[in-house]
VMD Tcl script that draws the C-alpha trace (Angstrom):
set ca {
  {-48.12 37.82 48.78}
  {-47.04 35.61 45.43}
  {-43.75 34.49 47.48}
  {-45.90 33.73 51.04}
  {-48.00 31.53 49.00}
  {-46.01 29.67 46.92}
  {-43.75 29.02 49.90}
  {-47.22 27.66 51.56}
  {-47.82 25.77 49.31}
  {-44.25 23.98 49.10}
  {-44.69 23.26 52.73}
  {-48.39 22.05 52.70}
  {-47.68 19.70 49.27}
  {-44.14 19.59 48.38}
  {-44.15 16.20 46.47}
  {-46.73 17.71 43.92}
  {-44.56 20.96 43.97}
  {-41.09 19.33 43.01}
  {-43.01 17.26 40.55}
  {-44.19 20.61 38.96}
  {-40.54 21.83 39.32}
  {-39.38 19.17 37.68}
  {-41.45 19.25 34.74}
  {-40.89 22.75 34.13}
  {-36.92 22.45 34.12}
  {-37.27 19.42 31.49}
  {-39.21 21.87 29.45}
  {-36.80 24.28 29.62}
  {-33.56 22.34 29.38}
  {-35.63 20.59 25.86}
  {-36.41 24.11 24.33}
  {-32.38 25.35 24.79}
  {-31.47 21.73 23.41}
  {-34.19 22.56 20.13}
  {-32.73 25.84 19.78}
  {-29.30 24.67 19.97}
  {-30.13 22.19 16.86}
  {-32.17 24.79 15.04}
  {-28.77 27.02 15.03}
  {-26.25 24.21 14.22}
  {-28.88 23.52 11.38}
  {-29.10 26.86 10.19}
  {-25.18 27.47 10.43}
  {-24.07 23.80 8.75}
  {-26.69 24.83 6.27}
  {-24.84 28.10 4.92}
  {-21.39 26.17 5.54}
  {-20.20 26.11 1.75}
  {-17.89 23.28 2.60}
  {-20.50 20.81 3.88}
  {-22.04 21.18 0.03}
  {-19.71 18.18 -1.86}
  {-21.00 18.11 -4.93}
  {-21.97 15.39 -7.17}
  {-25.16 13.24 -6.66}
  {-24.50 10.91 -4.35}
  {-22.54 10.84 -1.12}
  {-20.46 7.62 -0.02}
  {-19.94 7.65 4.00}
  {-18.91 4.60 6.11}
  {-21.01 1.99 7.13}
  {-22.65 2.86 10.83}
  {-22.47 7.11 10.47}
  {-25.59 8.32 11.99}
  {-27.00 10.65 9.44}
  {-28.92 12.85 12.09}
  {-25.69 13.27 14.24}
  {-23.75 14.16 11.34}
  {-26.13 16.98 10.40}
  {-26.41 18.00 14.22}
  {-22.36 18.33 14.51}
  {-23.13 14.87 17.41}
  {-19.89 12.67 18.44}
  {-21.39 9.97 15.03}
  {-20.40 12.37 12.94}
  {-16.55 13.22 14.41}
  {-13.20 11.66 12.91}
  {-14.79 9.33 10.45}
  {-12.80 8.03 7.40}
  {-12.99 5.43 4.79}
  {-10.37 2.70 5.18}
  {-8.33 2.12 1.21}
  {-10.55 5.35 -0.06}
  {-8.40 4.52 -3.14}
  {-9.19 0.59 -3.70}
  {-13.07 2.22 -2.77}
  {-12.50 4.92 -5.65}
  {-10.38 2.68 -8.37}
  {-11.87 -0.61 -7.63}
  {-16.10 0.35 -7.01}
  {-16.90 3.93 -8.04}
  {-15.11 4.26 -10.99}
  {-14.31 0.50 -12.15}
  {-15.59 -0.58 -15.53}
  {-18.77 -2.20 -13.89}
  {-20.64 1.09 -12.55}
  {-19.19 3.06 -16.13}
  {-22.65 3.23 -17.48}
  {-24.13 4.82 -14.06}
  {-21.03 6.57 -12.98}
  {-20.16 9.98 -14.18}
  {-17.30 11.12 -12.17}
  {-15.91 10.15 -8.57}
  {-14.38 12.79 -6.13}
  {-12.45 11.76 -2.76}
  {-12.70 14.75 -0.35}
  {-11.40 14.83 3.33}
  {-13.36 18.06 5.54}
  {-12.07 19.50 8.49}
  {-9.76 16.44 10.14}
  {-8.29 17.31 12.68}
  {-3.97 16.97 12.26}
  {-0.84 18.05 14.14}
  {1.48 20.74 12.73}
  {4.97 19.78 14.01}
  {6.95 23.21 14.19}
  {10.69 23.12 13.82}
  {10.67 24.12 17.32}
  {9.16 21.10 18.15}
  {5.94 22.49 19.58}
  {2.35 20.96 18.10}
  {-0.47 22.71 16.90}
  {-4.09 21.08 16.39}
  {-5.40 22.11 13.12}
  {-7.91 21.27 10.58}
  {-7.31 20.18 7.20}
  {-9.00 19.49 3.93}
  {-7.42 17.57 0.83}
  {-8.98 17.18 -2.34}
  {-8.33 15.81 -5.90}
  {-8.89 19.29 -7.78}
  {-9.86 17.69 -11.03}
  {-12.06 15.19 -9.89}
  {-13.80 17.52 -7.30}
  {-14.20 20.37 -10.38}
  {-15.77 17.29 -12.60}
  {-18.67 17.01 -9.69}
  {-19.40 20.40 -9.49}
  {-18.03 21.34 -6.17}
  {-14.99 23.48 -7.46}
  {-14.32 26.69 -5.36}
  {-14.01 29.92 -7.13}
  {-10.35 30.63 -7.32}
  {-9.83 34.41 -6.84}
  {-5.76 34.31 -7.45}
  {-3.10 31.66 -8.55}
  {-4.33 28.47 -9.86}
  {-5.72 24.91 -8.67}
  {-5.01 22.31 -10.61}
  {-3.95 18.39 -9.98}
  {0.00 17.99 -8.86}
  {2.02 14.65 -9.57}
  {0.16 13.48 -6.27}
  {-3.29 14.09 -6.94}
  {-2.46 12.10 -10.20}
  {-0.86 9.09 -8.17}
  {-3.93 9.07 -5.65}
  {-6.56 8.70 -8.41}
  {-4.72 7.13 -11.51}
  {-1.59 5.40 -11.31}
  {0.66 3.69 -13.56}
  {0.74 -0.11 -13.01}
  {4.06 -0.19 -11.59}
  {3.18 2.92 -9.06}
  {0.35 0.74 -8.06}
  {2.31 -1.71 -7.45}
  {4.83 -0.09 -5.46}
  {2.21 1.54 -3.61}
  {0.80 -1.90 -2.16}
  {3.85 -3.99 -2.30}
  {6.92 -1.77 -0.73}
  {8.55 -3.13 2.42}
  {7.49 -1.76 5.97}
  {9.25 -1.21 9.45}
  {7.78 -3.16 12.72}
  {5.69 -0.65 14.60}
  {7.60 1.06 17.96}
  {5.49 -1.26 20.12}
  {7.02 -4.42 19.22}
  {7.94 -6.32 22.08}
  {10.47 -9.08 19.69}
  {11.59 -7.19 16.95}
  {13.90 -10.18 15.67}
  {10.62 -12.03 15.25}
  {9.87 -9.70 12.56}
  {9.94 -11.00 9.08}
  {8.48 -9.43 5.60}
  {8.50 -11.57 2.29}
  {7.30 -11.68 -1.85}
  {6.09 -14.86 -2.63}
  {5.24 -16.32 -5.98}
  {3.69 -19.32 -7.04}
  {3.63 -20.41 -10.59}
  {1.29 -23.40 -11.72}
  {2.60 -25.47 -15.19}
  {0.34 -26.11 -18.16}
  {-0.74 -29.77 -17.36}
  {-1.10 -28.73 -13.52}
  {0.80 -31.43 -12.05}
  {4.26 -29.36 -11.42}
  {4.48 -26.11 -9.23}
  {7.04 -24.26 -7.25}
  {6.85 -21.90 -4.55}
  {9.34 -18.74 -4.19}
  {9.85 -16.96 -1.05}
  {12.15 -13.91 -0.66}
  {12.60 -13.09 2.96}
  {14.16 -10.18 5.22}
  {13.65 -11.17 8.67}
  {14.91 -9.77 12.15}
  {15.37 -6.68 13.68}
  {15.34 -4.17 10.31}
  {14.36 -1.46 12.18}
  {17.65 -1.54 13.49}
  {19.93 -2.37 11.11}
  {23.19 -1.25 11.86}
  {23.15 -4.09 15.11}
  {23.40 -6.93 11.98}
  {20.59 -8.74 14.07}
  {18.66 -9.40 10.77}
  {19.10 -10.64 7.48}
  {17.31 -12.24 4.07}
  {16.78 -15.83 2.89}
  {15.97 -17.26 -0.52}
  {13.20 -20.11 -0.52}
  {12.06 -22.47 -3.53}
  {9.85 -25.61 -3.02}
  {9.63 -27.31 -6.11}
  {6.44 -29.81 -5.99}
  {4.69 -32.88 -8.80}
  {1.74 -34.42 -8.45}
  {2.12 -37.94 -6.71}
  {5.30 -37.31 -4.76}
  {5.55 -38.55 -1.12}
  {8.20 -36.13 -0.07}
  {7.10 -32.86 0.42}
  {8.40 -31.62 -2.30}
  {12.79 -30.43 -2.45}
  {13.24 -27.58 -0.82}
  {16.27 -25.11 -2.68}
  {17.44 -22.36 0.29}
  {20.08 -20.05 0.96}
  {20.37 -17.16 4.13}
  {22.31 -13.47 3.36}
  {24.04 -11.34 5.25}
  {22.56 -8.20 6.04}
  {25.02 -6.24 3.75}
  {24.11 -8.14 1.00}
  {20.23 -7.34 1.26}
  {18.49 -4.39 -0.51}
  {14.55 -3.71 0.73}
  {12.63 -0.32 0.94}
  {10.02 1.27 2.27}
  {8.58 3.26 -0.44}
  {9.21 0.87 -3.45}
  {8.62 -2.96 -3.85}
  {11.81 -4.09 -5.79}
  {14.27 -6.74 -3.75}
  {17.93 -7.50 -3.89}
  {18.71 -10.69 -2.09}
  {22.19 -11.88 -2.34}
  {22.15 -13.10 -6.08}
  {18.06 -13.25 -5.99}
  {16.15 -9.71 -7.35}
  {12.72 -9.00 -7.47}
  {11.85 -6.04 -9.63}
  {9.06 -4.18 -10.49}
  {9.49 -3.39 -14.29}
  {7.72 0.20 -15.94}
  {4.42 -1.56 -17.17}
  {3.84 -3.15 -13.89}
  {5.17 -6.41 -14.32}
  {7.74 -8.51 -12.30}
  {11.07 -9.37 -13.05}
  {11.57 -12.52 -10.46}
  {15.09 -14.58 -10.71}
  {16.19 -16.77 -7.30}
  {18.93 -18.93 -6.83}
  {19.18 -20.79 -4.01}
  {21.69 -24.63 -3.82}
  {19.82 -27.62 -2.40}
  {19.10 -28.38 1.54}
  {19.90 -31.67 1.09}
  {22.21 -32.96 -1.08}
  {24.31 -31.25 -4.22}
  {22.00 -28.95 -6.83}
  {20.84 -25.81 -7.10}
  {17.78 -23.78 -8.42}
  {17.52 -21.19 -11.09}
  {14.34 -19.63 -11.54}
  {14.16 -16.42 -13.87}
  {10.24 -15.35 -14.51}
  {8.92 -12.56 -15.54}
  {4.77 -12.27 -13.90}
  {2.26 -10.16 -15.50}
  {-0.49 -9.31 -13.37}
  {-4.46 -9.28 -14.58}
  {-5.88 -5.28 -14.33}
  {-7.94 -5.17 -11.36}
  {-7.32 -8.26 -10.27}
  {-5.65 -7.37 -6.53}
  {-5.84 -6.72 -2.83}
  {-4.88 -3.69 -1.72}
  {-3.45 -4.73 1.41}
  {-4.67 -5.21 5.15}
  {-3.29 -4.93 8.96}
  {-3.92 -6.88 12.14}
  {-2.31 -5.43 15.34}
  {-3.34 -6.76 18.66}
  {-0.74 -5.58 21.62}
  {2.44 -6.50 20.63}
  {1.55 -8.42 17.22}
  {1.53 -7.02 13.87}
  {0.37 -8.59 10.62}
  {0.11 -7.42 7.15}
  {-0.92 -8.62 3.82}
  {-1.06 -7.59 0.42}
  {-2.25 -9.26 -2.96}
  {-0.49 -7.39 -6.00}
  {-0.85 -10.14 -8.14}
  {-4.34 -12.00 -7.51}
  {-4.30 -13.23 -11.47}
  {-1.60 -13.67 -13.35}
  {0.52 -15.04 -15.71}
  {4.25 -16.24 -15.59}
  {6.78 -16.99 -18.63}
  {10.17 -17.78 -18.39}
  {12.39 -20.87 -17.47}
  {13.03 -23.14 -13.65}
  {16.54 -25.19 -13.93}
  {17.45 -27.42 -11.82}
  {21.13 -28.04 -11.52}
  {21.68 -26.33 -14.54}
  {20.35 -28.81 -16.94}
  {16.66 -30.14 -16.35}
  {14.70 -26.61 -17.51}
  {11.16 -26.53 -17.51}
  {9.61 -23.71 -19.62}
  {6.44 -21.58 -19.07}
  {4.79 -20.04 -21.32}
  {1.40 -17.66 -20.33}
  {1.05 -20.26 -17.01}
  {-0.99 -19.48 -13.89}
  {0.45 -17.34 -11.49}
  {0.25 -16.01 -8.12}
  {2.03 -13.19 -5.97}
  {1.23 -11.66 -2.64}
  {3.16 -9.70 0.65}
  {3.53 -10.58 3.77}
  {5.01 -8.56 7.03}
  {4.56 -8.86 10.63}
  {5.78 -10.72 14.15}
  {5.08 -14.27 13.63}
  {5.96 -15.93 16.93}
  {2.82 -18.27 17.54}
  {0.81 -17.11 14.96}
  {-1.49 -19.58 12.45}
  {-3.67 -18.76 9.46}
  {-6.01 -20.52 6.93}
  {-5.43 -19.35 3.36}
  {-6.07 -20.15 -0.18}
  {-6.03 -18.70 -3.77}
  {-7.60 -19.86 -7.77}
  {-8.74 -19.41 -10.27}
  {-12.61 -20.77 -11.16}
  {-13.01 -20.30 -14.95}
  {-13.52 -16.09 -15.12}
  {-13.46 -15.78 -11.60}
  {-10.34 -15.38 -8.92}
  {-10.92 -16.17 -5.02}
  {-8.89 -15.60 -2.34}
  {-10.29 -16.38 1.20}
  {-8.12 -16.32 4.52}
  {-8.06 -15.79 8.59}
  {-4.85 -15.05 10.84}
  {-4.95 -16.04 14.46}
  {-2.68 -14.45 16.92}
  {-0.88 -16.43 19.60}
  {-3.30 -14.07 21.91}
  {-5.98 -15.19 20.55}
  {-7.34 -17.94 23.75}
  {-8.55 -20.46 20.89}
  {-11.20 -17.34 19.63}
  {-11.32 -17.77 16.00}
  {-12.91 -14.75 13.77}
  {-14.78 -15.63 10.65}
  {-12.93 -16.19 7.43}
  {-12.72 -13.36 4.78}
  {-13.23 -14.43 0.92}
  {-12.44 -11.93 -1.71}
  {-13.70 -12.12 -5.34}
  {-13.02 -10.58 -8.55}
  {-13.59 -11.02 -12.24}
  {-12.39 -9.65 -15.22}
  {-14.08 -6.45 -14.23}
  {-12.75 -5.97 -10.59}
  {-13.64 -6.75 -7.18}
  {-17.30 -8.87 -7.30}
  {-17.85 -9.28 -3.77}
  {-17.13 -10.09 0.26}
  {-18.41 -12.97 1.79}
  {-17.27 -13.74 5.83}
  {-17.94 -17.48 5.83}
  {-17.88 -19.07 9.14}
  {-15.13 -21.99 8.78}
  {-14.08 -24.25 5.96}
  {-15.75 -27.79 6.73}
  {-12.50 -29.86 6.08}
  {-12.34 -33.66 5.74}
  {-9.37 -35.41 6.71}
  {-9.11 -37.82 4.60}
  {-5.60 -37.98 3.16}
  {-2.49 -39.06 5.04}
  {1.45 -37.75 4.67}
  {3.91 -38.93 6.93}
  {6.10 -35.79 8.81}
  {9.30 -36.89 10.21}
  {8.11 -40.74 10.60}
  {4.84 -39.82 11.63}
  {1.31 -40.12 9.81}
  {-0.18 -36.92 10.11}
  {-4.24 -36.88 8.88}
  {-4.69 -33.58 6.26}
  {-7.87 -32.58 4.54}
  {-8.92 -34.27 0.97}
  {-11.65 -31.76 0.82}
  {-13.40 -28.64 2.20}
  {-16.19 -26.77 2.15}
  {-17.04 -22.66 2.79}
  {-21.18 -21.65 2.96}
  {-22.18 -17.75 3.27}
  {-25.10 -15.73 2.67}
  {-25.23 -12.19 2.76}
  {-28.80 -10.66 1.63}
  {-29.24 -11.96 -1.30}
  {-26.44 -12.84 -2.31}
  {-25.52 -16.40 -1.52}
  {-21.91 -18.27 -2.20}
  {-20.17 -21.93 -1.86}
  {-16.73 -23.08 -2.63}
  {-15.83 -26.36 -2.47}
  {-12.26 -27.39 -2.26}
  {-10.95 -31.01 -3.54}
  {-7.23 -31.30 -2.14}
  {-4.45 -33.36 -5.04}
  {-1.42 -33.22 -3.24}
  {-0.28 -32.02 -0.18}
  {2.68 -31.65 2.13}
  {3.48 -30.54 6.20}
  {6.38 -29.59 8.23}
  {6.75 -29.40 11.56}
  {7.01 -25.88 12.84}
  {8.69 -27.30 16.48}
  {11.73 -27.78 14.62}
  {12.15 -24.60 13.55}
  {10.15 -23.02 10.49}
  {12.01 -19.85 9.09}
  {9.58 -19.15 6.51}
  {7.64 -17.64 9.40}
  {10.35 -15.89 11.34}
  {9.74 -18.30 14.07}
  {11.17 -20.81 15.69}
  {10.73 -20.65 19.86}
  {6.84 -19.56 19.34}
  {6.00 -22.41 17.12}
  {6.98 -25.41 20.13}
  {3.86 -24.06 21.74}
  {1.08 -24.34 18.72}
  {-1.63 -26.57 19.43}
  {-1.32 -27.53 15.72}
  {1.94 -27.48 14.84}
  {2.21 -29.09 11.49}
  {1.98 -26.41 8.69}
  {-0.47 -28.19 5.90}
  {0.19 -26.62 2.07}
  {-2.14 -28.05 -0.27}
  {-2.72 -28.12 -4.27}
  {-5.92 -29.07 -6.19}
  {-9.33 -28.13 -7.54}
  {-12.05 -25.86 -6.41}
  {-16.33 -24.69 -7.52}
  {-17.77 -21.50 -7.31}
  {-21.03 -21.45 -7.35}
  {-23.76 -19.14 -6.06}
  {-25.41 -15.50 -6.68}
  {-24.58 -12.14 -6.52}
  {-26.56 -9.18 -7.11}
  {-29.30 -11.65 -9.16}
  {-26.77 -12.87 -11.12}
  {-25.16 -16.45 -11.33}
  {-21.99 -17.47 -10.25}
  {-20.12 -20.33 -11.82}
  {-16.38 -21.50 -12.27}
  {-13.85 -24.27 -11.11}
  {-10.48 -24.39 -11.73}
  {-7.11 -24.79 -9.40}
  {-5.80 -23.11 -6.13}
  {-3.27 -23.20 -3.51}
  {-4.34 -23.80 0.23}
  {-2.41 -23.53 3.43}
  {-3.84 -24.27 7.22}
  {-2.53 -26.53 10.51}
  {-2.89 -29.77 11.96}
}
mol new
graphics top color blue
foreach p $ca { graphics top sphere $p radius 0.5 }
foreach p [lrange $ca 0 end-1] q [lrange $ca 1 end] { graphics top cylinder $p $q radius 0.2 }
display resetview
């Protein structure tokens, strides 16, 4: 009788009736999705290794809490890019000592691939841990047999020696296995040193370019670059180089040091560098001696950063943000010019640089260091991403700001090859984040182009630099001001900088 008249009713009203059906299967399908989050709640909740210790829990920026605790696709394969520079440089640096007890870096159930001899692949999950630091936030497991203690490692991760640090950021690399050009690959240490009265600099370049990941085909080698600049000079500076044969070049990928020919860069046991280049004259009869050694400022670097975008690949590292240089630059053997304790500067760069551009710049203002910069790929179809600006005081990194542009003024002239070419006298960068407000302003001394269409080997390019809408590569010295706020506190400094952009 129940069936006849529910099928009666489906034929005498069967919009109401599907409606009814309807709401009863949400109903149901809304209970089994409650119960389902009751029991992932219940299980994650006796789960001994969702329980990290400590007081506070650092996740990236965007992680849904509520999918995390739910076991939902937000919480899945999330990591935090340079955990270390997070760790050395934030949670434990000298700023937070007074509210920071202890930090521990823990990794939970990622997901890996165990390669078997055999060659077959197994998913598996795995969990790494700094024993020491996870034992100082309370977390330790109970250890029923053997022992668990920090390995050579765990003491690299969380405190190295200056000169592992430095290795660490500043070793050489290999072009990834999608790179279309591999000879357009080139990797350098550069150095700029700044002397006393400001109104003398030189730029050193030691370059491996080509196809290294190949070396036996001798498609590759190094080059040894020094600009020598004064304030007031009309010529762009003279230019010291010399190219090596491959067999004649030393780089690694697990260590920063650099044999060149006759040039060496080495990274001595305190963390310092050892720098000496020779290189003889481009034009005319000379040659160029420099032998520093540069000490760089604690804290004071950028752990490193990479672009890749099809077949381009672009890296960058700051191991030296601050520092200071002593030690001698002769020209010819006779004119020497000593430093003593002056301004210094040191980064890395690797990648394919066939078309690609950048804006970059890095000072000093009084107690604070900037460095600011944006890399445009020849893919780019005239996009251009905000700039980055990185600051740090005597403390460690300050803050991030993502200004827009740099609001140049043209208002110098130098003359490339016969031909005036306008270049900024000044510049401005504006950003606001919160709070938290900044301007630099930029006031250009000297400056100097080349034209990339004939052929620019500082860059590893050549072919890809005829097709740049601005192909006229604009370094610049002179003075810049800080000023603004950060976390309701002043900021305040000028001093001088390097800059570098196109025309």
């Amino acid at each position: 009788m129940i069936r006849l008249l529910a099928f009666r009713n489906l034929l005498q009203r069967p919009w109401r009736s599907a409606l009814l059906l309807l709401g009863f299967a949400m109903g149901v399908s809304v209970m089994v999705v409650l119960l389902s989050v009751g029991e992932a709640l219940v299980e994650q909740a006796r789960d001994r290794r969702l329980v990290g210790g400590g007081e506070i829990t650092v996740l990236p920026e965007g992680i849904d809490l509520e999918m995390m605790r739910v076991g939902g696709l937000g919480g899945l394969y999330f990591s935090i890019p340079n955990a270390r520079f997070v760790q050395l440089q934030l949670l434990a640096a000298p700023r937070l000592a007074a509210d920071v007890r202890a930090v521990a870096p823990q990794i939970e159930g990622k997901l890996v691939y165990l390669r078997l001899p055999n060659g077959r692949e197994l998913p598996v999950q795995a969990s790494g841990e700094v024993p020491s630091a996870t034992a100082a936030v309370g977390s330790a497991p109970s250890v029923v047999a053997g022992a668990w203690r920090d390995d050579d490692g765990d003491r690299r991760w969380s405190h190295p020696t200056p000169a592992e640090l430095r290795h660490d950021i500043d070793h050489f690399h290999l072009p990834p296995p999608n790179v279309v050009r591999p000879e357009s690959w080139a990797e350098w240490h550069y150095f700029n040193v700044l002397s006393a009265d400001g109104r003398r600099w030189a730029f050193v370049s030691l370059i491996v370019a080509g196809d290294v990941a190949h070396r036996a085909s001798g498609l590759w080698g190094g080059q040894v670059l020094v600009t020598l600049h004064e304030q007031g000079e009309r010529d762009g500076g003279r230019r010291y180089s010399t190219t090596v044969a491959p067999n004649a070049v030393r780089f690694s990928t697990t260590d920063a040091d650099l044999t060149i020919g006759a040039s060496t860069v080495r990274v001595l046991p305190d963390g310092r560098y050892a720098l000496h280049a020779v290189a003889p004259a481009e034009r005319g009869t000379g040659s160029v001696a420099v032998d520093l050694v540069v000490t760089p400022q604690p804290r004071a670097y950028f752990p490193g950063a990479t672009l890749e975008s099809g077949d381009f690949a672009s890296g960058y590292a700051v191991a030296a943000l601050r520092a200071d240089a002593s030690g001698t630059l002769c020209v010819s053997g006779r004119s020497c010019e000593r430093f003593d304790g002056a301004q210094a500067y040191h980064d890395h760069n690797w990648g394919t640089w066939q078309g690609v551009t950048w804006e970059w710049g890095a000072g000093r203002a009084g107690d604070l260091t900037l460095l600011y910069g944006r890399v445009q790929p020849p893919d780019s179809l005239g996009t251009r991403s905000s700039l980055f600006l990185y600051l740090v005081d005597s403390l460690g990194f300050r803050a991030l700001f993502r200004p827009r542009d740099i609001a140049y003024v043209d208002g110098r002239t130098v003359t490339v090859n016969g031909r005036a070419i306008r270049v900024p006298s000044s510049g401005t960068m504006l950003d606001a984040r919160g709070a938290d407000t900044l301007r630099v302003d930029l006031e250009v001394e000297q400056a100097s182009a080349t034209d990339t269409r004939l052929g620019f080997v500082e860059r590893g390019d050549a072919e890809g630099a005829r097709q740049l809408a601005h192909p006229y590569f604009v370094q610049m010295k002179g003075r810049l001001r800080v000023s603004g706020r950060v976390a309701g506190r002043p900021l305040r400094g000028e001093g001088a900088g390097f800059f570098e952009t196109y025309r």
